[in-house]
C-alpha positions as CSV (number, residue, x, y, z in Angstrom):
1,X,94.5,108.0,55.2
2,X,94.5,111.1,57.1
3,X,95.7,111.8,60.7
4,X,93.6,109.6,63.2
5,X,92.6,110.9,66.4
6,X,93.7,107.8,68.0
7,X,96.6,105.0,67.9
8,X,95.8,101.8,69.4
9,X,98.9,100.4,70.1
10,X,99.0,96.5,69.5
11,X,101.9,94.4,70.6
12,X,101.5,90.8,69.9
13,X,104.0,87.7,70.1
14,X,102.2,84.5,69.2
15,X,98.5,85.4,69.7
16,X,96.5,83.6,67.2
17,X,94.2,82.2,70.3
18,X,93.0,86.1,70.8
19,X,94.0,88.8,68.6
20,X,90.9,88.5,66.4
21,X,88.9,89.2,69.9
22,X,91.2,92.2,70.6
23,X,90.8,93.5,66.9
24,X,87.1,93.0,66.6
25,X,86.3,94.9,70.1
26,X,88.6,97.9,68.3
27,X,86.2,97.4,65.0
28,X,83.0,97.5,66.8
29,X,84.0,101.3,68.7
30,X,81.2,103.4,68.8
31,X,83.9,106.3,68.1
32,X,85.8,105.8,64.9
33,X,88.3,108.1,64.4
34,X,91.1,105.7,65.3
35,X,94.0,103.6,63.6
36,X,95.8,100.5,65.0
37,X,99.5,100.4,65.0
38,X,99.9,96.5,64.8
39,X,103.7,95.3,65.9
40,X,104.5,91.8,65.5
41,X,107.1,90.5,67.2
42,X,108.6,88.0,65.5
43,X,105.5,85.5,66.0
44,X,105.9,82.1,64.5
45,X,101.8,81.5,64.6
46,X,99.0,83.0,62.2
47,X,98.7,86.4,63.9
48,X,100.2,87.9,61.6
49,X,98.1,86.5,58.8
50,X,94.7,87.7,60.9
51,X,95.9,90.9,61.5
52,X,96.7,91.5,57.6
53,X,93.5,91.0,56.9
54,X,91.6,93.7,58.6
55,X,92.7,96.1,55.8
56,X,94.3,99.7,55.8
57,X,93.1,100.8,59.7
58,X,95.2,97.9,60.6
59,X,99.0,99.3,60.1
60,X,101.3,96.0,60.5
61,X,104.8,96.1,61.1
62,X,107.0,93.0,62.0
63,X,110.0,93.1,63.9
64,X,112.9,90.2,62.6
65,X,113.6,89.0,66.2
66,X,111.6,89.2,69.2
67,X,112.9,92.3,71.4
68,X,111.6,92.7,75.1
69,X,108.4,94.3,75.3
70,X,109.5,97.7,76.3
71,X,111.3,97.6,73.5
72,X,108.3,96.3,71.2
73,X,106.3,99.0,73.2
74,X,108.3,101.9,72.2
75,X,108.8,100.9,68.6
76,X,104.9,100.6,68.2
77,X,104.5,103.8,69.6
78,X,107.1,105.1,67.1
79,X,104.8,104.7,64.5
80,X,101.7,106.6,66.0
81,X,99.9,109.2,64.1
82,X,97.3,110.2,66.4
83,X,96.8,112.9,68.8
84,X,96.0,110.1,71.0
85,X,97.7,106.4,71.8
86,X,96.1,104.0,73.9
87,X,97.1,100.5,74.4
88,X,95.6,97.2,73.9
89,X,97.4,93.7,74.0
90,X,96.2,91.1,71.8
91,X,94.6,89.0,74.9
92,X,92.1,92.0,76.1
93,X,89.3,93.3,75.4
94,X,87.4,97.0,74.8
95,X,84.3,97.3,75.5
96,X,82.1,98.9,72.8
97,X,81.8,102.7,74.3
98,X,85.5,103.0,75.3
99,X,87.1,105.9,73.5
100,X,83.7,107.5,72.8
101,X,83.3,108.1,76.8
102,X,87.3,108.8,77.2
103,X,88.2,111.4,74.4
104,X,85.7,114.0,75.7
105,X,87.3,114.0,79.0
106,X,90.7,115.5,77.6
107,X,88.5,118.6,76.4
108,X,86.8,119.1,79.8
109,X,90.7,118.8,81.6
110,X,92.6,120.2,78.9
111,X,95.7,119.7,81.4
112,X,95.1,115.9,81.6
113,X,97.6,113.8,80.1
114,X,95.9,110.6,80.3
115,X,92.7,109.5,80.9
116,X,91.9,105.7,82.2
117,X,88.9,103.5,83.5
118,X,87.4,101.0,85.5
119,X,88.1,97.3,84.0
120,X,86.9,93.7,84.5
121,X,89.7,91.3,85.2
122,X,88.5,87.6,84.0
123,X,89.8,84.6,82.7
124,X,88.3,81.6,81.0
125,X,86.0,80.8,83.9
126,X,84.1,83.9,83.7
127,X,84.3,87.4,85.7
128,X,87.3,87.4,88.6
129,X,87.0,91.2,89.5
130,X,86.0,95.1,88.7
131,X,88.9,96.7,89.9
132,X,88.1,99.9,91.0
133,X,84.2,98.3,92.4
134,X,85.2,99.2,96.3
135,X,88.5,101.1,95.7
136,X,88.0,104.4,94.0
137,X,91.1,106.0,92.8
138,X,92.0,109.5,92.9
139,X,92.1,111.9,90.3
140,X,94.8,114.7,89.3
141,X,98.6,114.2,90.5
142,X,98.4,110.5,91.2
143,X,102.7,109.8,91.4
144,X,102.6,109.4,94.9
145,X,99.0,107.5,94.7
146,X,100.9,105.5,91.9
147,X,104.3,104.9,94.2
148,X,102.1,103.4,97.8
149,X,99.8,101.5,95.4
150,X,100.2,101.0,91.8
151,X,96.5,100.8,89.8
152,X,96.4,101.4,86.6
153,X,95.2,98.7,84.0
154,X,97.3,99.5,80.3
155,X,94.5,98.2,78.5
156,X,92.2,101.2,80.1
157,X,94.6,104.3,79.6
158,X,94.2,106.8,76.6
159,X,97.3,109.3,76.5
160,X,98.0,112.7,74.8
161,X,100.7,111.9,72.1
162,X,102.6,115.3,73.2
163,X,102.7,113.7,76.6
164,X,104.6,110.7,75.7
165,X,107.0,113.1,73.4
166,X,107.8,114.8,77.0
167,X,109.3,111.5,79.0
168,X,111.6,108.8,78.1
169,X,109.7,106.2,76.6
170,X,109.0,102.2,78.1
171,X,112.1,100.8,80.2
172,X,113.4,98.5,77.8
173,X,115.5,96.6,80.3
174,X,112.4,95.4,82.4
175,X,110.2,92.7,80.9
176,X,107.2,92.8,83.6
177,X,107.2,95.7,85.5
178,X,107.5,98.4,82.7
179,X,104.4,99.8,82.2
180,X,103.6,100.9,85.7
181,X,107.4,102.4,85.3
182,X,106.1,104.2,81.6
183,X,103.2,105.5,83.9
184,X,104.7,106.0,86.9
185,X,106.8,108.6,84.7
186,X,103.4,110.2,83.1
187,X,102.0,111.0,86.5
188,X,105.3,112.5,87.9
189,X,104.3,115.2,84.8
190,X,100.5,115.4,84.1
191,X,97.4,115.1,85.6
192,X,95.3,111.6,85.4
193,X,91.8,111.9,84.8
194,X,89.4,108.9,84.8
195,X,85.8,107.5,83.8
196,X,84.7,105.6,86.5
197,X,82.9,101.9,84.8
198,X,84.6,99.5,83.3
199,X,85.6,100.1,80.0
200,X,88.1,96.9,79.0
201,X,87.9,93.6,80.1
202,X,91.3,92.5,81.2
203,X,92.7,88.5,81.0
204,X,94.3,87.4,83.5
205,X,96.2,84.2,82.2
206,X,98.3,81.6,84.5
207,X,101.0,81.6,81.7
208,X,101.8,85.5,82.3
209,X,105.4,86.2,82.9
210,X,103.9,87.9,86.1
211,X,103.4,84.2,87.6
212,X,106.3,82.0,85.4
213,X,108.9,84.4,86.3
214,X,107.4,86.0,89.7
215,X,110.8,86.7,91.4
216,X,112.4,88.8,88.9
217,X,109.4,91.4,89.8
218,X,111.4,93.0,92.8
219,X,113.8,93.4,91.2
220,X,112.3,95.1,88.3
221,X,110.9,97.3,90.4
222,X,114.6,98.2,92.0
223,X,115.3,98.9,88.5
224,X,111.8,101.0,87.4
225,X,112.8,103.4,91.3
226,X,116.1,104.2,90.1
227,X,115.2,104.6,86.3
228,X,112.7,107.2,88.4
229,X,115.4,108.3,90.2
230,X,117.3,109.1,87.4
231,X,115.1,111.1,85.4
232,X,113.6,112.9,88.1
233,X,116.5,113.8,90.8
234,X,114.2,115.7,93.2
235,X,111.7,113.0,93.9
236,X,114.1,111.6,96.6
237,X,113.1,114.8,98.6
238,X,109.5,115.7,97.6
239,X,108.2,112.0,98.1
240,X,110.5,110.5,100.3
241,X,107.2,109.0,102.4
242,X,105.9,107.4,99.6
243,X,109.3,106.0,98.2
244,X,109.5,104.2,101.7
245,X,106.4,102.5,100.7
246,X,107.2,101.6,97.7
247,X,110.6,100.1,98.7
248,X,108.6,98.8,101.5
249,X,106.6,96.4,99.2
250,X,109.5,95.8,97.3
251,X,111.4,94.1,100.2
252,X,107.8,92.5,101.2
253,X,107.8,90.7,97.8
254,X,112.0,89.8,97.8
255,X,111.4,88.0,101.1
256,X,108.2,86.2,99.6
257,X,110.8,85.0,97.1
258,X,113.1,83.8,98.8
259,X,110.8,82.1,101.6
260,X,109.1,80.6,98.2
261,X,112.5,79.1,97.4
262,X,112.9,77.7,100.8
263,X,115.4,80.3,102.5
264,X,112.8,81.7,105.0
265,X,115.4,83.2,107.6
266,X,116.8,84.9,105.1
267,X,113.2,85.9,104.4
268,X,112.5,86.7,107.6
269,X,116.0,89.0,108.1
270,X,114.4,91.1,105.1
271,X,111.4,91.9,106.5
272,X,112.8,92.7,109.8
273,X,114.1,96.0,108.7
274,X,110.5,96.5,106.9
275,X,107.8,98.4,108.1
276,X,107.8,96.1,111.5
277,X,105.1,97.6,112.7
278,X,102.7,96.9,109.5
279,X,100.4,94.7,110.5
280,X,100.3,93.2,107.2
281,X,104.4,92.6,107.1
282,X,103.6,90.8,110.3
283,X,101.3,88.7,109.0
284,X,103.9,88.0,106.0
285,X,106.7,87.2,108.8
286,X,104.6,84.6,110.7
287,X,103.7,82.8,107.2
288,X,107.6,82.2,106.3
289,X,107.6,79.8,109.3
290,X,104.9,77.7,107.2
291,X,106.3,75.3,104.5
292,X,107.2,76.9,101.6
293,X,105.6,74.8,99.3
294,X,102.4,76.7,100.5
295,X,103.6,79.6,98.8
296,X,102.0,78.3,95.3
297,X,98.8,78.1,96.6
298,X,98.5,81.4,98.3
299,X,99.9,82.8,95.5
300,X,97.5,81.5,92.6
301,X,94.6,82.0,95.7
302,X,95.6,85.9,95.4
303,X,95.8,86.0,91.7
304,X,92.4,85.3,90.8
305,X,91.1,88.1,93.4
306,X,93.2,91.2,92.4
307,X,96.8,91.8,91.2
308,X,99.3,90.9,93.1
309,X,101.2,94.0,94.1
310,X,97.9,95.3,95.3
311,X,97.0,92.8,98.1
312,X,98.6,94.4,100.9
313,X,98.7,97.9,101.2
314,X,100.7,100.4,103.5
315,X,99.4,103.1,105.0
């Protein structure tokens, strides 16, 4: 085959229910100049037999043990021969006109490094949310944007390849918080572009490790700041507004854990020293004193509207 323009990036770990879905929406493309990068990690189910039998634009490759998905991420990536990678998990969706209406857009901003879209967040029930229907995000340097309100949906980006050669790749300690780190890093160096409709369909799932494992997300994104940190040494001084923010959620969502786990003055102490004057973190400190079993149903309430770390926002 020659040199796609395109590498959709496929991770999958026991997705018989939906990888056909996810395949077929990448078949039916109005542009075709594309090849998926399929990486199987380690399923046990008949994905791997479905994805085999697309034929040669399907590339498989399995992994022997199942590694954490930054991990999975950056050895899929690894083996992308396009000018372009974009991503889709085996549980979304494209719609039909995706990379036709997105690949122009890195001609008319040649100094984009990724483009990304509107998307549709459902579930089995039917449409939850458009994401971007009231909120319309920004375009150009969007790190800061990114840091006081994180918004991109994976399944809607398209990157250059030469842009993901010029970062360190998917944090392949974190397990739930690594792509907004991977993009988080993209945005300190390029300029975002995006096409505003939706142009994936996103599924939101009440088995995600988002909800089974929701306190480890804090502290994943402890570990994504300093990983920023790290690379970048100047940010400290250049967005020190916007870090507050972010570490400002952070502490917002450790003190929902812990008052979810039935130590509310300890979750109360934490958001003391947090934004006290946020209305919003108020709010959040007069809730601990409910029971904390009511934490599950706010929670789930929340879900089904937007994602999570969206739902209150510092300004």
């Amino acid at each position: 085959m020659e040199r796609p323009k395109v590498s959709v990036i496929m991770n999958c770990l026991n997705e018989e229910r939906y990888v056909q879905q996810a395949i077929d929406s990448v078949f039916n493309q109005t542009f075709t100049d594309w090849e998926i990068v399929f990486w199987d990690n380690a399923s046990t189910d008949r994905s791997a037999e479905i994805a085999k039998s697309y034929g040669e634009k399907v590339r498989y490759f399995c992994s022997e043990e199942t590694y954490p998905v930054g991990k999975a991420r950056n050895l899929c990536i690894n083996q992308a021969q396009g000018e372009f990678v974009a991503f889709l998990d085996c549980d979304d969706i494209w719609l039909p006109q995706k990379l036709e209406k997105q690949i122009p857009l890195f001609e008319k901003s040649p100094d984009a490094g990724l483009v990304f879209s509107d998307a549709i967040y459902f579930n089995e029930r039917g449409t939850i949310c458009q994401i971007y229907k009231k909120f319309k995000p920004p375009r150009g340097n969007l790190f800061p944007h990114l840091l006081r309100k994180y918004f991109i949906c994976i399944a809607s980006v398209v990157i250059r390849k030469s842009a993901i050669d010029n970062i360190e790749g998917f944090n392949e300690s974190l397990e739930f918080f690594e792509d907004a780190c991977f993009f988080l890093k993209l945005a300190y160096k390029f300029k975002f572009d995006y096409i505003d409709e939706p142009l994936v369909k996103y599924r939101v799932r009440m088995d995600s490790g988002t909800i089974k494992d929701f306190g480890s997300l804090a502290q994943e994104r402890d570990i994504a700041l300093q990983s920023l940190k790290k690379e970048f040494p100047e940010i400290d001084k250049k967005f020190s507004e916007d870090i507050e923010v972010y570490q400002a959620k952070t502490n917002a969502q450790k003190a929902i854990n812990e008052w979810a786990n039935n130590h509310s003055s300890k979750a109360r102490s934490i958001l003391k020293s947090t934004y006290p004057k946020n209305p919003l973190i108020q709010a959040l400190y007069l809730v601990t004193f409910l029971p904390h079993s009511t934490f599950k149903f706010l929670f789930i309430l929340n879900y089904k509207i937007k994602n999570w770390l969206n739902w209150y926002k510092f300004e």
